[in-house]
N, C-alpha and C positions, 0 to 999 in steps of 0.2 A: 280497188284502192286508188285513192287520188294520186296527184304527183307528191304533194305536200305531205303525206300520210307514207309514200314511198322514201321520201326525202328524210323526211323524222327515224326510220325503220333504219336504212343504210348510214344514216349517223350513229341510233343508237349502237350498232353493229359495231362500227368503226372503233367506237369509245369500249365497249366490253373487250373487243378484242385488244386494244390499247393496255388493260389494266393486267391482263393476261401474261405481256411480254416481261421477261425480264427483265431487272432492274439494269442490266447491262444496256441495256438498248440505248441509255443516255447517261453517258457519262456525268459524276458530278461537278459543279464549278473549281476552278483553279482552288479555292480554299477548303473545298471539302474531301474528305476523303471515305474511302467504302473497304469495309472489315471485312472479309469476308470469315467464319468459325464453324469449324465440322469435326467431331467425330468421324474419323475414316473406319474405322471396324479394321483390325488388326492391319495395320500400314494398305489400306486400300486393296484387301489381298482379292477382290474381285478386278483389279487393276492389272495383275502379274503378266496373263496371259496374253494382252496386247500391247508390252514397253511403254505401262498405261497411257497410250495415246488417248482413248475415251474422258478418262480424267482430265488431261491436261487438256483436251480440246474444249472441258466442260468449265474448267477455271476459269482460260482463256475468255468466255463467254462474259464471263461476270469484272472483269477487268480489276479486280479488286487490287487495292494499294497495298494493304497488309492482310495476310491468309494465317489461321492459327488452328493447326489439326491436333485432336487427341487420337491417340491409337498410332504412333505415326512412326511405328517400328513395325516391317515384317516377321510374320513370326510363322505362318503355315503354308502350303502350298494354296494357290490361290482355290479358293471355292471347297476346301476341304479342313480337316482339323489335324492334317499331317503335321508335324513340325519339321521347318526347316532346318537343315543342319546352319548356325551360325555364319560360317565361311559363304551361303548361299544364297544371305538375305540382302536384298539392294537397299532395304532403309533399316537405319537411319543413314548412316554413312554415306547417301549419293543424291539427301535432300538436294545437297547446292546443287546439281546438275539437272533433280528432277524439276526444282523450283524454276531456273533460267529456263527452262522449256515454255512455260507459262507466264516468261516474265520479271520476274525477281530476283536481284542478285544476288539482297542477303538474306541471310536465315541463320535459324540456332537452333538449340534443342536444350530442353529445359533438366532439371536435375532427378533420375528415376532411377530407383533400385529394383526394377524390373523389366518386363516387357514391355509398357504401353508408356511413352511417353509423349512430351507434348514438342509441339515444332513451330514456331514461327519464322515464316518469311517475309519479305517485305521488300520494295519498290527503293527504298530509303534506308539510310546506313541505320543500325540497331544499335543502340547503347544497352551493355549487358549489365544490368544491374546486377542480380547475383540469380544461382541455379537452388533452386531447394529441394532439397530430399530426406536430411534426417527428419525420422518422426512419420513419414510420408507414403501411404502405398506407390501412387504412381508420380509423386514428385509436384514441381513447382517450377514457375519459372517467372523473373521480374525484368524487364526491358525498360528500355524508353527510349521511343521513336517520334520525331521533330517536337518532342516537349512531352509529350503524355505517356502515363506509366500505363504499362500493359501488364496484369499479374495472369499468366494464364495456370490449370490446374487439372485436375481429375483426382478428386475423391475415392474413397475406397468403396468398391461396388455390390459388396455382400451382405447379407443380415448378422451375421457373427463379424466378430471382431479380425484384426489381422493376425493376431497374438493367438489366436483360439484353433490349436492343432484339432478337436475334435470336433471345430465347427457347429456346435450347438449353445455360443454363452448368448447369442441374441445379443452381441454388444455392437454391430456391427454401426448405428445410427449414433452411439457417444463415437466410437472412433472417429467417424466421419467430422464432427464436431470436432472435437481434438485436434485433426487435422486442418480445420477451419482457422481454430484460434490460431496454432501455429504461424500459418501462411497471411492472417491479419499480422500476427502482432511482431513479423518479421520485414512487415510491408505499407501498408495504408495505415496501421496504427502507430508504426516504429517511431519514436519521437524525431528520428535523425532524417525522418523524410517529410515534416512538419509542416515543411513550405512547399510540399508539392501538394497544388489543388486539385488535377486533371489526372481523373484515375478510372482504367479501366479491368475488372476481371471478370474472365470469363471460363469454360471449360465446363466437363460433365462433373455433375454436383453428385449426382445421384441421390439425390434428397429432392423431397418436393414441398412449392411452395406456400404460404399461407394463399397466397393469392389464388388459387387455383380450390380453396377448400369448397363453394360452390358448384362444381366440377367433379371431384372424388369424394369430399364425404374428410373428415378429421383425420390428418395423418398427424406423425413428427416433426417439428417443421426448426427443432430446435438450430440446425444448419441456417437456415433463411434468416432467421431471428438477429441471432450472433452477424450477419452479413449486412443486415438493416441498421447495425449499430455502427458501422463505418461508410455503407456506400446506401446513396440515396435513391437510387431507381435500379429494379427488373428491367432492362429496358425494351423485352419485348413482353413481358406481365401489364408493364403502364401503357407502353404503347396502343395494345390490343387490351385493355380496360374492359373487364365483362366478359371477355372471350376466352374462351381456351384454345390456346394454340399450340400443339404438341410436339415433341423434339424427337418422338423415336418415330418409325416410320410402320409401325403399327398403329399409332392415332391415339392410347390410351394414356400416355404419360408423356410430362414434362418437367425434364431432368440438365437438359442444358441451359446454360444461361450464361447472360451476359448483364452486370453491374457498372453502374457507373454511377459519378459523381455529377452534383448540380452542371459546372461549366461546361459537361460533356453534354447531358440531358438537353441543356438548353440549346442546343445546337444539332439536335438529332432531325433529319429530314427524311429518313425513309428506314421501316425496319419491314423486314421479310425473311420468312419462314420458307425455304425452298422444297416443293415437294411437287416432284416430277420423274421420269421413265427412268433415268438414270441415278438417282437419290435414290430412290425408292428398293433399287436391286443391290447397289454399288455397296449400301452402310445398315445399319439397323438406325442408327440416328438421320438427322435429318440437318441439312446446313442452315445457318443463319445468316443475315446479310444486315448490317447496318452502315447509315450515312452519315456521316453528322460534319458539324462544320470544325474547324482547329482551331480550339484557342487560340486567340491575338497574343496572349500574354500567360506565357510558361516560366517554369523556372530552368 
C-alpha cells in the first residue's frame, strides 16, 4: 500500500471514529443549547446500588443544559420488582441534590397521581407554568425556560383503558388520546398562551407514529395525528427522514418523542438517539439528545 493509499485509510479512520463520539465531545455555541430526554425505567433503579455514580458520571458526559426524565420516582429495590417501602425511596424528593451532582440547580417534577412521574432539571432558573394531572395516568408538566415552553408527559401505557378494573375493554389507545387532547388543549392550544410560538413536547407517548408505518406495518396513530394538529415536527421522525430509529432498547419500537414547533425546528443542529453499554442495561428506553439554536425573540 502506497503512502497516499496509507494516508486516505488513517483519515478515513479518524473521521468514522470522529462520528462515533458523543455529542458531548463538543459543546454547543453560546446561543445554543442541548436537551437531553430519557425514560429512566423506575427512578433509574439500576442506579440504586452505587449512590448512582454511573448515571451521573454518564449525564456529566453529555453536558446537557436541560435534562427531562420519565420514570423519575423510585419505586423497587434496584434490579428487582421488590417495592420499596416509601420512607426508603430517594426520588423524587432528592432530584435537587441528585441533579447538582451533574450540574443543575433547578428542577421540578410535574403533576402525577402515581408512581412514574416526570422531572425536569435544568442549568437555568424554570418558570413553572402549571403541573397537570387531573384526567392523567402519569401526569403533565409545562415550564418555561429562557423563553421556550417545555410540555413534558407520559401517556398511559396499557392496551385497556385506565378505568377498566377487568382489564379487557381494549380502550387503552382512545384514553391515550384523551389524554393527548387534555394536555393540548391546557397548553399549545389554550388560547391564553396564543402568543407563545416556541414550543417543545416531549415524554413517552406510547403510541406510534404515522411516520414509522414503512417500518411496522398499520398501527393507530390517532395520538400522532391529534399532536400534528398543533406541533409541526417529530423531531427526531424528520430529522432521520426514511429511517427508523427506535426508543426502546430492544430495537423494535418507537415510542418516545420529542415535538416541536417551526422556530424551534428551524434551529435544530444535531439530534441523537443514544444507544451504548450503559443505556442499553441502565433503561428499557433509550435517551435522546437534541441541539438547536434559542430563539432571538420569545415572549
Amino acid at each position: 500500500m502506497n503512502l497516499k493509499r496509507i494516508l486516505f485509510c488513517l483519515t478515513a479512520f479518524a473521521a468514522a471514529i470522529a462520528t462515533s463520539v458523543p455529542c458531548a465531545a463538543k459543546r454547543p455555541s453560546g446561543s445554543d443549547l442541548r436537551l437531553l430526554y430519557w425514560n429512566i425505567q423506575n427512578g433509574m433503579w439500576s442506579g440504586q446500588d452505587d449512590n448512582y455514580d454511573r448515571f451521573v458520571e454518564w449525564v456529566k458526559e453529555f453536558d446537557a443544559d436541560v435534562c427531562v426524565w420519565c420514570e423519575a420516582q423510585s419505586i423497587y429495590r434496584s434490579g428487582t420488582a421488590d417495592r420499596m417501602p416509601e420512607a426508603d425511596r430517594y426520588l423524587v424528593g432528592n432530584w435537587g441534590e441528585l441533579a447538582v451532582r451533574y450540574g443543575h440547580k433547578y428542577w421540578y417534577v410535574g403533576g402525577h397521581r402515581d408512581n412514574f412521574p416526570q422531572v425536569i432539571t435544568s442549568k437555568y432558573p424554570i418558570e413553572v407554568v402549571q403541573r397537570i394531572g387531573e384526567g392523567l395516568s402519569h401526569g403533565a408538566l409545562h415550564v418555561k425556560i429562557n423563553g421556550v415552553n417545555y410540555v413534558v408527559l407520559h401517556l398511559w401505557p396499557q392496551r385497556y383503558s385506565m378505568g377498566d378494573k377487568t382489564r379487557k375493554d381494549n380502550g387503552g389507545e382512545a384514553f391515550r388520546v384523551e389524554e393527548m387532547r387534555r394536555i393540548l388543549d391546557a397548553t399549545i392550544l389554550n388560547p391564553k398562551f396564543a402568543g407563545e410560538k416556541h414550543w417543545l413536547m416531549m415524554g413517552d407517548f406510547n403510541s406510534h407514529s404515522p411516520l414509522d408505518k414503512p417500518f411496522h406495518g398499520t398501527r393507530n396513530y390517532d395520538v400522532h395525528d391529534l399532536v400534528r394538529s398543533a406541533y409541526s415536527h417529530d423531531i427526531v421522525g424528520d430529522w432521520f427522514s426514511g429511517e427508523f430509529v427506535p426508543s426502546t432498547t430492544g430495537g423494535k419500537a418507537r415510542i418516545d418523542f420529542i415535538y416541536c414547533t417551526d422556530g424551534i425546528w428551524d434551529g435544530v443542529k444535531r439530534v441523537e438517539t443514544v444507544h451504548d453499554a450503559f443505556t442499553d442495561k441502565a433503561s428499557d428506553h433509550r435517551p435522546i439528545v437534541v441541539e438547536f439554536r434559542t430563539p432571538k425573540k420569545t415572549k
